[in-house]
LOGU-996840 format. One record per residue (C-alpha): x, y, z; residue in one letter. Coordinates in pm, whole numbers, plus 50000, padded with zeros to 5 digits. Layout:
BEGIN
XYZA...
END
This chain:
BEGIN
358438105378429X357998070778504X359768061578844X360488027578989X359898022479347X362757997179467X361777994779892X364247977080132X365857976880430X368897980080290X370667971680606X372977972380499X372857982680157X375177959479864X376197955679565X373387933679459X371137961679517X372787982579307X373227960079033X369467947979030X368477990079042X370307999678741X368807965578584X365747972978707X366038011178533X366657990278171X364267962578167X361067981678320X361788012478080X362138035778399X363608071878422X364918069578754X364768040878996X364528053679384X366058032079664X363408036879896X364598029280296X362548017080470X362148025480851X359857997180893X358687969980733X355177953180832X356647920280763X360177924180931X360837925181290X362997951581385X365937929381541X369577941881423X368497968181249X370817998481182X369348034081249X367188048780949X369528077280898X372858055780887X371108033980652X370448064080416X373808072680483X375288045480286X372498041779966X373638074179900X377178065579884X376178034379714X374158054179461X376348088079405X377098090279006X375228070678858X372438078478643X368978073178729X369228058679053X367818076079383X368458072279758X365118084179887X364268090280334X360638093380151X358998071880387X361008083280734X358168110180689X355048090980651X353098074880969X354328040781051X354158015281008X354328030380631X352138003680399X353388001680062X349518017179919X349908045280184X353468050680020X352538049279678X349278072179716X351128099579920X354158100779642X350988100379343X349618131979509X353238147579625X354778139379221X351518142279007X353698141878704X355678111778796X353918079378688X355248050778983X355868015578941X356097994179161X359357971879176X359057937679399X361137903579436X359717873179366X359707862579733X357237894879804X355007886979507X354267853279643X352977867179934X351607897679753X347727885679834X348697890280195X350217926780175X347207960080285X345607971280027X347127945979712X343977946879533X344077988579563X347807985679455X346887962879134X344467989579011X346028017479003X349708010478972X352007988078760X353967961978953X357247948378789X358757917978941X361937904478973X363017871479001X364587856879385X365977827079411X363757800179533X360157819079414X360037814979026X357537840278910X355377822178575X354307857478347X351517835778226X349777834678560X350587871978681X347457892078628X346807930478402X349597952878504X352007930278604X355247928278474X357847898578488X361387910578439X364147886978388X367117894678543X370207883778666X370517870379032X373837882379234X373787860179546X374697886079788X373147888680123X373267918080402X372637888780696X376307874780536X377797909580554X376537921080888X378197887881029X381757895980809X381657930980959X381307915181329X383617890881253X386217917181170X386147900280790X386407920780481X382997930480260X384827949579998X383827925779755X380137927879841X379687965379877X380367995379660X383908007679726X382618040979949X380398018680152X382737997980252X384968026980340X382108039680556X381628000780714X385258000680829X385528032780961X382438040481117X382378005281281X378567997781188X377357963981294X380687955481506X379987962681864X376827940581856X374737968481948X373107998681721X373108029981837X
END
C-alpha cells in the first residue's frame, strides 16, 4: 500500500493543506496520504505553537470523510526531536507492507542536503516534491527517486490565520468548515498565550 508522508506543523491546519493532500494522493499514485503532526520540527523554533494534541484535534476534523487522507499523532511517540529518517525507518518496520513516500515542498527540498540522514532517505525511499512559491523545483536536476509533482498553489498561510483569529477576524474562508467551528469556539490562538 503505498502511503504518502505529508509532515507539518499544521498549526494551524487549512484548507491549503487539504487541498495539496488529496492532490498529492492523485499525482504521486498514493493509497492514502497521512497528515503527519509534527511535535517538533528540527528546523522550527517552537514560538506560538499550539499544543500537539489540539493540533491533532483539528487535522482530524479537517480530514473526516474524505478518502485516503490520514490525521496521524505517529510521531508524538517517537524520541524528539523526531528526524524525518528516524520517522520513516520506525513506520518501515511498524507497516512492513506499506511502501512510504516521502512528500516535501519545494522550500524543504532546497534545503534537503542540510536535513539528518538525506543521503539515507534518498536510498531507500521515494521523495515526491511539490512546488512552493518562491523555490521552483527543475525535474531535470532532481536525482533517482525523486519525483516532481506539479500542482496547484493555494496561497493560504497559518501565520495569516493565527493573526485573523487574534484579531477577532473571520478564517472561514481559509479553513474547512468544522475547523473553523472548533477555532471560534474553543478560542485557539486568541488569548496570546497556549495552554
Amino acid at each position: 500500500m503505498r502511503t504518502g508522508i505529508f509532515g507539518g506543523s499544521f498549526n494551524p491546519v487549512h484548507n491549503g493543506h487539504v487541498h495539496l493532500a488529496e492532490k498529492l494522493l492523485r499525482a504521486a499514485h498514493l493509497d492514502e496520504v497521512w497528515l503527519m503532526v509534527t511535535p517538533q520540527n528540527p528546523w522550527k523554533v517552537r514560538v506560538d505553537m499550539l499544543d500537539d494534541d489540539k493540533r491533532l484535534r483539528l487535522v482530524r476534523a479537517a480530514v473526516e470523510g474524505i478518502d485516503g487522507l490520514v490525521a496521524s499523532d505517529y510521531e508524538f511517540h517517537l524520541p524528539k526531536p523526531s528526524y524525518t529518517w528516524d520517522t520513516l525507518q520506525s513506520l518501515s518496520r511498524d507497516f512492513p507492507d506499506r511502501e512510504f513516500v516521502l512528500l516535501i515542498g519545494g522550500d524543504n527540498w532546497a534545503k534537503f542536503n542540510g536535513w539528518y540522514a538525506h543521503e539515507k532517505i534518498l536510498a531507500h525511499y521515494q521523495v515526491a516534491v511539490y512546488p512552493r512559491q518562491g523555490y521552483p523545483v527543475d525535474p531535470a536536476t532532481v536525482p533517482q527517486g525523486v519525483t516532481v509533482l506539479r500542482t496547484r498553489l493555494i496561497n493560504v498561510s497559518s501565520t495569516e490565520i493565527r493573526e485573523r483569529l487574534r484579531q477577532g477576524l473571520p478564517v472561514d474562508h481559509l479553513v474547512p468548515p468544522r475547523v473553523a467551528e472548533m477555532l471560534s469556539h474553543e478560542d485557539f490562538y486568541k488569548s496570546g498565550k497556549e495552554d
